[in-house]
N, C-alpha and C positions, 0 to 999 in steps of 0.2 A: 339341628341337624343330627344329633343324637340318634335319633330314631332311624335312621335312615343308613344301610350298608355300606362299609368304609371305602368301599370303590366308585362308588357313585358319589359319596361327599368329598371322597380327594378329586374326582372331576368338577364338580360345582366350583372348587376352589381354585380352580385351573382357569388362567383367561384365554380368550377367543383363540389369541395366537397360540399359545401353549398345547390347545385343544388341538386347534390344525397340525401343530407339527409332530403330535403321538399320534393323529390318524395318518399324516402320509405316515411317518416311519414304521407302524404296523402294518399300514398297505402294499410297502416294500417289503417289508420281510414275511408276508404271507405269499404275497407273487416271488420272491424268491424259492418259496418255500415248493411253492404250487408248479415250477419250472423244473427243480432238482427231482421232486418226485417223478414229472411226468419224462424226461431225461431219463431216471432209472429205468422207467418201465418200457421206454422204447429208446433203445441201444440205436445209436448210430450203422448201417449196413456197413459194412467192410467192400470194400470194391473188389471184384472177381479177378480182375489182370489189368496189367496196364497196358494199354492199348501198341501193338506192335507195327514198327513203319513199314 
């Protein structure tokens, strides 16, 4: 495994389960990621008045 880039043999060395649960947790914190951005870039409308009886 020498020959091979250290991020790819610390995953070889990683079991099945270990494997699944750094893929959700980076699936989470990319759709985190991917929410907050899109949240910046469209701001909530403010509401014009509130409706009079």
């Amino acid at each position: 495994m020498a020959d091979k880039p250290g991020y790819i043999a610390t995953m070889i060395c990683l079991t099945k389960q270990e494997q699944l649960v750094l893929c959700i947790v980076l699936g989470l914190l990319l759709t985190g990621w991917a929410v907050k951005t899109y949240r910046t870039a469209h701001p909530p409308v403010a509401a014009a008045r509130p409706a009079t009886p």
